[in-house]
Backbone as XML, in Angstrom:
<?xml version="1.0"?>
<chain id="A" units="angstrom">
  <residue number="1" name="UNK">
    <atom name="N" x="-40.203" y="27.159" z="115.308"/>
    <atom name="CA" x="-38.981" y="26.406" z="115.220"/>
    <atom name="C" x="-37.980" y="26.846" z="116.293"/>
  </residue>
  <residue number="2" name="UNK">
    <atom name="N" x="-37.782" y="28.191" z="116.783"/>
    <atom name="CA" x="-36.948" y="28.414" z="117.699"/>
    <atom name="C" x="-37.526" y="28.258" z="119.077"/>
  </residue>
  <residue number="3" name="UNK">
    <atom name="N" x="-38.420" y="27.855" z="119.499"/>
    <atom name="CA" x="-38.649" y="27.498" z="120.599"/>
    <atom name="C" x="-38.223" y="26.090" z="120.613"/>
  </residue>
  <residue number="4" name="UNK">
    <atom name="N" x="-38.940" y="24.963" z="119.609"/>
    <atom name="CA" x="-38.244" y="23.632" z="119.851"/>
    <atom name="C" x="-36.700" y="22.931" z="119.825"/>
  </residue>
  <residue number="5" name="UNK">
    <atom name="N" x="-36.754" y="22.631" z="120.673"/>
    <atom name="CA" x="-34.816" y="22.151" z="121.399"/>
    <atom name="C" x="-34.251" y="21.474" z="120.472"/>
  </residue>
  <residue number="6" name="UNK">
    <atom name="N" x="-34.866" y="20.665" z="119.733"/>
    <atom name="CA" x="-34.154" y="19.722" z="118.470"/>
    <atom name="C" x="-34.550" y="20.192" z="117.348"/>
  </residue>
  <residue number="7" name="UNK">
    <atom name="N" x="-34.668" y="21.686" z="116.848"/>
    <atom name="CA" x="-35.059" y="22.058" z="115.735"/>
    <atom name="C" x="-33.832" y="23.018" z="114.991"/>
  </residue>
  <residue number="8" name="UNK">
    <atom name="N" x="-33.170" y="22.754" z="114.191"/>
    <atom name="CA" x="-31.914" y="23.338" z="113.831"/>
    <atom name="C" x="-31.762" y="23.765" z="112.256"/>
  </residue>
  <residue number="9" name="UNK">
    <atom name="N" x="-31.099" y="24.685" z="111.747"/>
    <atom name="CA" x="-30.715" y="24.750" z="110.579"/>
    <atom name="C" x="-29.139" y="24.992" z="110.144"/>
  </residue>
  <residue number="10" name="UNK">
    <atom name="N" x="-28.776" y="24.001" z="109.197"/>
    <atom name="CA" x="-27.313" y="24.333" z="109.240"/>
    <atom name="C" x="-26.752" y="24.647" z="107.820"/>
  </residue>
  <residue number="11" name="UNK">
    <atom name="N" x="-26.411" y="26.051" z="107.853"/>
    <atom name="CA" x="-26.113" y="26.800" z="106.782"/>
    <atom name="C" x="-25.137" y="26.060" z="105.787"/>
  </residue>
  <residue number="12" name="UNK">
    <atom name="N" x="-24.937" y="25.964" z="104.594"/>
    <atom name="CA" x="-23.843" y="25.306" z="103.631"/>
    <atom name="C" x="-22.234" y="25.248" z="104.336"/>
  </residue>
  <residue number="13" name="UNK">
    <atom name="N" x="-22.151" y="26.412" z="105.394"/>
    <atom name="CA" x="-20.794" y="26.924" z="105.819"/>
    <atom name="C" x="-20.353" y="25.980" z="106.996"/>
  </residue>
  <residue number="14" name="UNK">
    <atom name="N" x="-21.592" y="25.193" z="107.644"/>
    <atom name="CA" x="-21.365" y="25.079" z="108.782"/>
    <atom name="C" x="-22.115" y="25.728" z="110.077"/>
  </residue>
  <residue number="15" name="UNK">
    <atom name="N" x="-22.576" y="26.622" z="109.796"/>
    <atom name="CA" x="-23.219" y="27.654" z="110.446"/>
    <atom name="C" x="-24.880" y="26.854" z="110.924"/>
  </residue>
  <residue number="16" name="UNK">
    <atom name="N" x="-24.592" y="27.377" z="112.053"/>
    <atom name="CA" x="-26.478" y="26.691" z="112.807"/>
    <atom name="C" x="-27.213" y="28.316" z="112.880"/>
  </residue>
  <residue number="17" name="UNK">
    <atom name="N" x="-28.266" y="27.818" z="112.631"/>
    <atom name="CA" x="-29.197" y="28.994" z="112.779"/>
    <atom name="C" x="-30.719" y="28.227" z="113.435"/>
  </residue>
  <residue number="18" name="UNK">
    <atom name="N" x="-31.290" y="28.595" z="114.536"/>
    <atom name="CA" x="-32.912" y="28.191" z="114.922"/>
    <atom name="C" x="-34.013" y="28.255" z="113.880"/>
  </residue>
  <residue number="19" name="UNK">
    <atom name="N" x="-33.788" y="29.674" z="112.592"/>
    <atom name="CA" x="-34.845" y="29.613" z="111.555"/>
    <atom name="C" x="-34.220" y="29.406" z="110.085"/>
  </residue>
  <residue number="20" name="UNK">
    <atom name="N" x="-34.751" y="29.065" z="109.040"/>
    <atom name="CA" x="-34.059" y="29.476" z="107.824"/>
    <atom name="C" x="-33.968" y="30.912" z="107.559"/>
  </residue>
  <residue number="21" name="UNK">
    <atom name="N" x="-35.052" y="31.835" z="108.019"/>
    <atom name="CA" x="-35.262" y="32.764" z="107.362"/>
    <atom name="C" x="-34.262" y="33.874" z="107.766"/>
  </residue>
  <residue number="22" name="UNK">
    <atom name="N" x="-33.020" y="33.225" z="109.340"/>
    <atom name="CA" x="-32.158" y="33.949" z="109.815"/>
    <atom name="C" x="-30.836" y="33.680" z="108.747"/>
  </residue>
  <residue number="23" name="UNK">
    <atom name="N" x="-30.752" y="32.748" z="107.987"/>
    <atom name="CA" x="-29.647" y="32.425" z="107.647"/>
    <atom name="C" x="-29.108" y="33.789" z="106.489"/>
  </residue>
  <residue number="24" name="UNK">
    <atom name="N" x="-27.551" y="34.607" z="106.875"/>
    <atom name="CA" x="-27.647" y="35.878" z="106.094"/>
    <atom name="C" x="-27.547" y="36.535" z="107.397"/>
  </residue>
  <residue number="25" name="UNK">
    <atom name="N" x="-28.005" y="36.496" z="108.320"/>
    <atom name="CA" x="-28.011" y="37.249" z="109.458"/>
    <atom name="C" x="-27.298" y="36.521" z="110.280"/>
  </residue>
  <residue number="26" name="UNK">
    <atom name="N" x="-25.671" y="37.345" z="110.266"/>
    <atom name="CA" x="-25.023" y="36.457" z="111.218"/>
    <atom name="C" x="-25.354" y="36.365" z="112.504"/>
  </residue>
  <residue number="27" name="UNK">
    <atom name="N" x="-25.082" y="37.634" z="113.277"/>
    <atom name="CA" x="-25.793" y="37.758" z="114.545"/>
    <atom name="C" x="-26.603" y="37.176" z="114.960"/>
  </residue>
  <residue number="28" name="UNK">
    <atom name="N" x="-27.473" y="36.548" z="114.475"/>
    <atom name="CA" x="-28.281" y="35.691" z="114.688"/>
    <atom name="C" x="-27.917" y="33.937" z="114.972"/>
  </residue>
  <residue number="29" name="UNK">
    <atom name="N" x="-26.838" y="34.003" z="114.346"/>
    <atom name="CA" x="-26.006" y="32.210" z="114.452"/>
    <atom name="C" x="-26.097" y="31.819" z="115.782"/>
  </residue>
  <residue number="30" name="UNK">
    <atom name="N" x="-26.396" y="30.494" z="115.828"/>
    <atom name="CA" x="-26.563" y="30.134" z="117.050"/>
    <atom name="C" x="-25.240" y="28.870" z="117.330"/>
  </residue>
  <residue number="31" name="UNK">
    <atom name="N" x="-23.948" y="28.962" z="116.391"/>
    <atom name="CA" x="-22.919" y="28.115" z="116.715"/>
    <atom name="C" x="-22.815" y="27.942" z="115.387"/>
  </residue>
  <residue number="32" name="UNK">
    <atom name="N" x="-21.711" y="26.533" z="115.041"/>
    <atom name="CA" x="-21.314" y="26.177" z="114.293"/>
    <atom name="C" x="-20.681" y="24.234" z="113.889"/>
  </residue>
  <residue number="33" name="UNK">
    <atom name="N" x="-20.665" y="23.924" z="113.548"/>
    <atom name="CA" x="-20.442" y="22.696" z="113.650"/>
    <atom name="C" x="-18.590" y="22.265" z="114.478"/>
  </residue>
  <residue number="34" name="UNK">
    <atom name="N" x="-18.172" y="23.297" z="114.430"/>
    <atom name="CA" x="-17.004" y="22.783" z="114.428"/>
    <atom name="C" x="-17.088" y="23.805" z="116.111"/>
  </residue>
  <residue number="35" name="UNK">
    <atom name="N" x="-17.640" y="24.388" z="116.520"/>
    <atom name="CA" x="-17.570" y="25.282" z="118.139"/>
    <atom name="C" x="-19.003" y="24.192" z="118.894"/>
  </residue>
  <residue number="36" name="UNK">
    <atom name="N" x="-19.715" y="24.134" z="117.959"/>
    <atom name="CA" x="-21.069" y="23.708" z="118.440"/>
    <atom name="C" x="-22.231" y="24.362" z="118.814"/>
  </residue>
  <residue number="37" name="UNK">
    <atom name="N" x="-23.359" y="24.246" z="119.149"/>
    <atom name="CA" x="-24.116" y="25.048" z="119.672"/>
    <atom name="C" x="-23.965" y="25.989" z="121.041"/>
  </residue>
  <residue number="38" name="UNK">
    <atom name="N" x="-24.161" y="27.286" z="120.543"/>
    <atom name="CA" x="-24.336" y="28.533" z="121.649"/>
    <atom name="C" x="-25.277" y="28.518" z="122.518"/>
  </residue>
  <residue number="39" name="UNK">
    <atom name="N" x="-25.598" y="28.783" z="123.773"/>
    <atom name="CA" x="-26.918" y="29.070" z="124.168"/>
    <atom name="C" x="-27.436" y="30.214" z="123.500"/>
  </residue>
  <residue number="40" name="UNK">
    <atom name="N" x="-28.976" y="30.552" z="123.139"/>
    <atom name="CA" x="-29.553" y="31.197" z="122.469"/>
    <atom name="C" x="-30.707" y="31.867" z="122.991"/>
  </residue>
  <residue number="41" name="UNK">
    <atom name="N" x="-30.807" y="31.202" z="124.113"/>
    <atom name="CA" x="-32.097" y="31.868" z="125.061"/>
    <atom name="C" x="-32.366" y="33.133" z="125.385"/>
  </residue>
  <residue number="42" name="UNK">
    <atom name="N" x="-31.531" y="33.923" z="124.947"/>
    <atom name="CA" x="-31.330" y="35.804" z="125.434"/>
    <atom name="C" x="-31.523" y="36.115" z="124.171"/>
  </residue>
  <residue number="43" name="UNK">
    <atom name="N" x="-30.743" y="35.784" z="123.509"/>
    <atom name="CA" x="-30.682" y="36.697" z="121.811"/>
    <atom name="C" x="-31.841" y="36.143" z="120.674"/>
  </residue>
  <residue number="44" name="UNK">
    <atom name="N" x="-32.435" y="35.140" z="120.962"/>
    <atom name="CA" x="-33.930" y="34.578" z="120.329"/>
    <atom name="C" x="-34.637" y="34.985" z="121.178"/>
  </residue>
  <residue number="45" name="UNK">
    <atom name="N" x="-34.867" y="35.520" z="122.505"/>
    <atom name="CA" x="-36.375" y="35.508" z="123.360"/>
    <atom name="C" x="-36.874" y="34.511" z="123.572"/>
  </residue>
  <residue number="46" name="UNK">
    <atom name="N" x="-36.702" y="33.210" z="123.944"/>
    <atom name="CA" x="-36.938" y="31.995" z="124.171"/>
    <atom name="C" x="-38.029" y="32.458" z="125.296"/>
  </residue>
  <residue number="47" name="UNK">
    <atom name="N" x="-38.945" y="31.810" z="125.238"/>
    <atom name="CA" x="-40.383" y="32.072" z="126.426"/>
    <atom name="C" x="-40.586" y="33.068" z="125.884"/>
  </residue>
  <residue number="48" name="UNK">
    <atom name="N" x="-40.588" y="33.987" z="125.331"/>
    <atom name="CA" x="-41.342" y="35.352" z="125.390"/>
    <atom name="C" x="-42.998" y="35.536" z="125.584"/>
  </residue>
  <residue number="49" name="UNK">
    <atom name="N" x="-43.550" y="34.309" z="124.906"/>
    <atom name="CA" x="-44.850" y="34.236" z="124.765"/>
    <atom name="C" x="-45.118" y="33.777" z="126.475"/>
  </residue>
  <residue number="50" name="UNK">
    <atom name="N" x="-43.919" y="33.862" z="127.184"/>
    <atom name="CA" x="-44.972" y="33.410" z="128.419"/>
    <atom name="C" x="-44.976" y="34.600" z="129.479"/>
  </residue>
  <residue number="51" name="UNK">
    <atom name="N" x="-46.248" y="35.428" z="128.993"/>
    <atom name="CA" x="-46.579" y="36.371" z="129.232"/>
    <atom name="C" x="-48.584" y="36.425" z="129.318"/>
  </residue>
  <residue number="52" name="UNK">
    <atom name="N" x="-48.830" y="37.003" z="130.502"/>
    <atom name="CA" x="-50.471" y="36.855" z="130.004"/>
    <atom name="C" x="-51.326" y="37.166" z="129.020"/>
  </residue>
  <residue number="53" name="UNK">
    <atom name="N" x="-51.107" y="38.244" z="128.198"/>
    <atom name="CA" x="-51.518" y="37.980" z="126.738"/>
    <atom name="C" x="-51.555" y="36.587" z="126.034"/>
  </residue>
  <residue number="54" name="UNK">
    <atom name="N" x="-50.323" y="36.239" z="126.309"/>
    <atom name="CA" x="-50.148" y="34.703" z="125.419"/>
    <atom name="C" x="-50.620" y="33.767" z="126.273"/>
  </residue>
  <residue number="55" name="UNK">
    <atom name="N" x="-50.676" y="33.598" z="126.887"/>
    <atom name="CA" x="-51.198" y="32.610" z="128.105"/>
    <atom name="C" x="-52.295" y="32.262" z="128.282"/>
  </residue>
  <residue number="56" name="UNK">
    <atom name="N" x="-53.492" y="33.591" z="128.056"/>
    <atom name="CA" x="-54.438" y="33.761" z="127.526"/>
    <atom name="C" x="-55.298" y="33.402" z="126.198"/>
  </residue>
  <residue number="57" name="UNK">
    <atom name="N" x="-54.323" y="33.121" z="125.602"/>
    <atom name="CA" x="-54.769" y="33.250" z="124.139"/>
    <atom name="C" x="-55.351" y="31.458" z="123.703"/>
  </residue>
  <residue number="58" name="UNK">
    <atom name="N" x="-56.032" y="31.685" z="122.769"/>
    <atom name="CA" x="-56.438" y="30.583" z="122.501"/>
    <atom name="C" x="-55.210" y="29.878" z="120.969"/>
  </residue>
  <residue number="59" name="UNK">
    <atom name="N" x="-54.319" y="30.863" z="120.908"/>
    <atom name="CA" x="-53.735" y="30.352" z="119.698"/>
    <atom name="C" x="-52.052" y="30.072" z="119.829"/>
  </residue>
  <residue number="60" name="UNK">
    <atom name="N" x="-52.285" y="30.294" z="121.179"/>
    <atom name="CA" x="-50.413" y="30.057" z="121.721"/>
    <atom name="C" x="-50.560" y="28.475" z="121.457"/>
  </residue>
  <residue number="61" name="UNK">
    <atom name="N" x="-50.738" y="27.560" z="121.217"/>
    <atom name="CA" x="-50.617" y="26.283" z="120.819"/>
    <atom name="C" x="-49.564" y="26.473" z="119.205"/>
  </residue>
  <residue number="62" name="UNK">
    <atom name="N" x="-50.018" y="27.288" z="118.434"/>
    <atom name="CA" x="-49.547" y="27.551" z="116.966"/>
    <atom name="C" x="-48.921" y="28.644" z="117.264"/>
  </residue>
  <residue number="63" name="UNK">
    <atom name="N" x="-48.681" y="29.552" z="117.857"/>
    <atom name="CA" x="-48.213" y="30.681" z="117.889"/>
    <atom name="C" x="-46.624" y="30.521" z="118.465"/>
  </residue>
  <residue number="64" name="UNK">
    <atom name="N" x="-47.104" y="30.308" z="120.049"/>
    <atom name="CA" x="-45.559" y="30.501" z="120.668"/>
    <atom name="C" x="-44.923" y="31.861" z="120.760"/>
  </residue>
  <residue number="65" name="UNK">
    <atom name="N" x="-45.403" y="33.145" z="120.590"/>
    <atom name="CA" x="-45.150" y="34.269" z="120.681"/>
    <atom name="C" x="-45.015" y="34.949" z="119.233"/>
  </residue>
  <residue number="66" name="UNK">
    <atom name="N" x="-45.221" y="33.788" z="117.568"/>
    <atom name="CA" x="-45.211" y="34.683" z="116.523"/>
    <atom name="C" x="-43.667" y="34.215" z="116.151"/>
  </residue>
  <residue number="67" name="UNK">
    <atom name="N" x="-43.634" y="34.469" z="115.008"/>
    <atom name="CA" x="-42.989" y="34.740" z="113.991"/>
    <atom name="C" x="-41.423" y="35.502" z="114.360"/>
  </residue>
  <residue number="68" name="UNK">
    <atom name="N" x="-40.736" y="35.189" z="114.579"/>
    <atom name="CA" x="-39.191" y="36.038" z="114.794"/>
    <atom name="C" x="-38.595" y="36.322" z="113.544"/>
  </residue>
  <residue number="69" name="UNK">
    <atom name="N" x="-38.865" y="35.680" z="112.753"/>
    <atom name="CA" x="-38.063" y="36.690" z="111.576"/>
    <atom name="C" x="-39.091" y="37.735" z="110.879"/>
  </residue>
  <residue number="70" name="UNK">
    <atom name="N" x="-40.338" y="37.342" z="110.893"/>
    <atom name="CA" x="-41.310" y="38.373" z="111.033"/>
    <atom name="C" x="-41.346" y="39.776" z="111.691"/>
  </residue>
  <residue number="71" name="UNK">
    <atom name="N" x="-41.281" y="39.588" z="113.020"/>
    <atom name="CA" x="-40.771" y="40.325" z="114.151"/>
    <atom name="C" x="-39.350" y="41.341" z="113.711"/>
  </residue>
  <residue number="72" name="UNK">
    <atom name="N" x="-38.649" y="40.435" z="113.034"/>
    <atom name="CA" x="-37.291" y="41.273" z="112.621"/>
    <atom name="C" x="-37.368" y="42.370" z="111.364"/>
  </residue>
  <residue number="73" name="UNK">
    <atom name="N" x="-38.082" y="41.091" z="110.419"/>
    <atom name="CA" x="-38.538" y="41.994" z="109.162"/>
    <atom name="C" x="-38.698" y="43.637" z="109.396"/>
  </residue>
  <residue number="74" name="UNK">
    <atom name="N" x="-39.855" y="43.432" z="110.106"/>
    <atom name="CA" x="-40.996" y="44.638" z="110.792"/>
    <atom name="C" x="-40.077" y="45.533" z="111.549"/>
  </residue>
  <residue number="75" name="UNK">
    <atom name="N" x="-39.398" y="44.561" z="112.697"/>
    <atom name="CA" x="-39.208" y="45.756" z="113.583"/>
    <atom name="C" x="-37.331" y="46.108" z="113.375"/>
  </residue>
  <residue number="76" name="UNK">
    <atom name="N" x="-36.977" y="45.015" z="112.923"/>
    <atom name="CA" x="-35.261" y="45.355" z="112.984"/>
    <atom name="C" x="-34.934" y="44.757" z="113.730"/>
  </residue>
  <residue number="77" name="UNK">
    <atom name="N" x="-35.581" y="44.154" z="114.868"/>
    <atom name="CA" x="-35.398" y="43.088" z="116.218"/>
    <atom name="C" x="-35.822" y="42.009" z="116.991"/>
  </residue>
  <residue number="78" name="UNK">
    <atom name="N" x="-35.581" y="41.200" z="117.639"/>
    <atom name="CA" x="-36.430" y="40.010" z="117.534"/>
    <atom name="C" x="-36.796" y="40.403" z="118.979"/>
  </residue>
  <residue number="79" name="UNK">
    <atom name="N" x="-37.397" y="41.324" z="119.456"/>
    <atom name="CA" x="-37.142" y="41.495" z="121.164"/>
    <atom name="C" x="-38.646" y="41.520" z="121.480"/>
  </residue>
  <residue number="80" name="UNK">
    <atom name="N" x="-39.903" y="41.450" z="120.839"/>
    <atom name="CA" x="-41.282" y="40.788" z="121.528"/>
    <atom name="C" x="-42.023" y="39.803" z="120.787"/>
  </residue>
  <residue number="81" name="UNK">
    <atom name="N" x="-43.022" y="39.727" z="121.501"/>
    <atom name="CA" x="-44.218" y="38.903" z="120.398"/>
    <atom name="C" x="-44.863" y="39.798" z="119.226"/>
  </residue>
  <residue number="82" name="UNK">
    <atom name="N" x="-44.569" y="38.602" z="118.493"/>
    <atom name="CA" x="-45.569" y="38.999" z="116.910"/>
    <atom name="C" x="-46.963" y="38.524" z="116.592"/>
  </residue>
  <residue number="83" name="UNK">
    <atom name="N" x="-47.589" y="39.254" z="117.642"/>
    <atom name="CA" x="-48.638" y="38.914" z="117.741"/>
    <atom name="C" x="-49.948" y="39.022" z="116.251"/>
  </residue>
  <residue number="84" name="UNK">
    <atom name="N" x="-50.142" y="38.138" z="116.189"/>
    <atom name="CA" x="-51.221" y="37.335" z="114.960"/>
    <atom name="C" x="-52.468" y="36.811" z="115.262"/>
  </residue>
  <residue number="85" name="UNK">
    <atom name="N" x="-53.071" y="37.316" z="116.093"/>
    <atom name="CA" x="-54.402" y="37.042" z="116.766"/>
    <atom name="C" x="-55.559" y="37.695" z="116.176"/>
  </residue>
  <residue number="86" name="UNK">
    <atom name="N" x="-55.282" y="38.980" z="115.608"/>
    <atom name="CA" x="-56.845" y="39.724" z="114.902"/>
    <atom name="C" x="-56.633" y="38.792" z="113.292"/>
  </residue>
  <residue number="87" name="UNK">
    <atom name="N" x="-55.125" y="38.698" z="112.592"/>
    <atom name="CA" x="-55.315" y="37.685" z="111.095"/>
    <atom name="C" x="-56.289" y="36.569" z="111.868"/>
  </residue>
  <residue number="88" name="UNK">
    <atom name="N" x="-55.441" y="35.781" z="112.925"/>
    <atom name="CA" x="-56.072" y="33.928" z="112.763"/>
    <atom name="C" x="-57.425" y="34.168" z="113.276"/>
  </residue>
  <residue number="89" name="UNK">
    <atom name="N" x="-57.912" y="35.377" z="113.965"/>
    <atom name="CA" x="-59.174" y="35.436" z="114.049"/>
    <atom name="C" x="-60.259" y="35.434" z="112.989"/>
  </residue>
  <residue number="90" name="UNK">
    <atom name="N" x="-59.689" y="36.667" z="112.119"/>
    <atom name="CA" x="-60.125" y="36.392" z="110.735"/>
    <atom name="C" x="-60.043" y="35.601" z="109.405"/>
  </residue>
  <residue number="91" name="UNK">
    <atom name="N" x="-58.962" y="34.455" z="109.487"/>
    <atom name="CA" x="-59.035" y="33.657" z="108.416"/>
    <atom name="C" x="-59.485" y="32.184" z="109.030"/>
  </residue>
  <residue number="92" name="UNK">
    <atom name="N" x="-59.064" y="32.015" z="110.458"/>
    <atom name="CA" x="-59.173" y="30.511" z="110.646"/>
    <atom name="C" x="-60.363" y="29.911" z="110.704"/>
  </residue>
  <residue number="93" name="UNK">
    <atom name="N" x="-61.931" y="30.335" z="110.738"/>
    <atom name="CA" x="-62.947" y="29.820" z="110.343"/>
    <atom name="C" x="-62.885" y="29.044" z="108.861"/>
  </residue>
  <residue number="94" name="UNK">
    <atom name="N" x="-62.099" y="30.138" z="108.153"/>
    <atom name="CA" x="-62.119" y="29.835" z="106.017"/>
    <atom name="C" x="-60.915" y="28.489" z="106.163"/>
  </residue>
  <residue number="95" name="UNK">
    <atom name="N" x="-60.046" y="28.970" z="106.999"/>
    <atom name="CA" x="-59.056" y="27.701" z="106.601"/>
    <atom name="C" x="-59.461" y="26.517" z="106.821"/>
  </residue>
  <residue number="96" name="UNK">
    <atom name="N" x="-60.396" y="25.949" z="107.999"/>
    <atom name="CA" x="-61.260" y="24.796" z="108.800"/>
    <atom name="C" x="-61.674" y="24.518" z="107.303"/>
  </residue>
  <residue number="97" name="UNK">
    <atom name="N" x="-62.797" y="25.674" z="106.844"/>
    <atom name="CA" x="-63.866" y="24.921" z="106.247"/>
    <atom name="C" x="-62.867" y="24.565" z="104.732"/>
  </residue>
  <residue number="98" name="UNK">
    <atom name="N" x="-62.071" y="25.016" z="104.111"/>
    <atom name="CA" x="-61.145" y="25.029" z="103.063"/>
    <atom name="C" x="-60.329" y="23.427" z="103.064"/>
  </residue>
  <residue number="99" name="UNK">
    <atom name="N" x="-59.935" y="23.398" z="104.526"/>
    <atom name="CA" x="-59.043" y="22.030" z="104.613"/>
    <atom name="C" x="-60.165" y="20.557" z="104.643"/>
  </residue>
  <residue number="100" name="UNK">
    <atom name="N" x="-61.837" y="21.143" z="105.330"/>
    <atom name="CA" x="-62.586" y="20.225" z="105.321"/>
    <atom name="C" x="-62.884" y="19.611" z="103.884"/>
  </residue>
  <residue number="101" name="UNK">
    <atom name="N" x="-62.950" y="20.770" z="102.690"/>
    <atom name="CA" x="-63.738" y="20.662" z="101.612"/>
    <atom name="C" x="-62.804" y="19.699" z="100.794"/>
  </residue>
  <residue number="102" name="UNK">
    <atom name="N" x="-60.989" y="20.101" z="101.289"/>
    <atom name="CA" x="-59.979" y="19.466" z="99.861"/>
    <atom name="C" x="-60.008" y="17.981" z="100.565"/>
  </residue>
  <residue number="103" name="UNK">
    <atom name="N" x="-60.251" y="18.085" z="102.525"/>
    <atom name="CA" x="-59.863" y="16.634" z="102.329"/>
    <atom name="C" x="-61.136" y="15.650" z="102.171"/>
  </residue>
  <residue number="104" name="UNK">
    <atom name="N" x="-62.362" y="15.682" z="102.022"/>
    <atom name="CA" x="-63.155" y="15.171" z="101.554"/>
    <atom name="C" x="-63.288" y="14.862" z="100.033"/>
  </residue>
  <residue number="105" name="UNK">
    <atom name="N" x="-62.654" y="15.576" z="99.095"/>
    <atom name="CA" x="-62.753" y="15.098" z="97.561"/>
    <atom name="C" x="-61.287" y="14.318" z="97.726"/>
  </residue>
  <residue number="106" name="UNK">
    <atom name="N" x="-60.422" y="14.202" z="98.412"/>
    <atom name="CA" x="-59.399" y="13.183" z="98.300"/>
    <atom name="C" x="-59.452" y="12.315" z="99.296"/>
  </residue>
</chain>
């Protein structure tokens, strides 16, 4: 969500945030309805994933560098990639065959 340009969340207050899961974390606000939107490209890491690891990867399509409030959870900061490549290695065969099986009985 914080990589895409028209993807927004706007807190009860007024308050914009790029994720839900930032909302609570002011520092993180990316404007307000009544100032408008901030640029955010420094304090989200916007591109981060464009790096050769990610570039590389077969899962930067879904990825985009990972998870930022993830990233925060974990680290206290949103300042690299949250990289998720050994999980989707290991579940995304089960999820294919899981999504094949439910959408064939419906």
């Amino acid at each position: 969500m914080i990589e895409l340009k028209d993807n927004i969340v706007v807190n009860y207050d007024g308050t914009f945030y790029k994720c839900p899961g930032f909302i609570g974390h002011p520092e993180l606000s990316v404007g307000n309805l009544k100032s408008g939107l901030e640029d955010y490209s420094v304090s989200h890491n916007l591109e981060i994933w464009k790096k050769e690891e990610c570039l590389d990867c077969e899962y930067l399509p879904i990825c985009f560098g990972g998870c930022r409030y993830m990233k925060l959870m974990r680290d206290g900061k949103i300042d690299g990639v949250d990289c998720r490549k050994a999980y989707l290695d290991a579940v995304l065969e089960d999820c294919i065959k899981q999504e094949i099986k439910y959408n064939l009985v419906s």
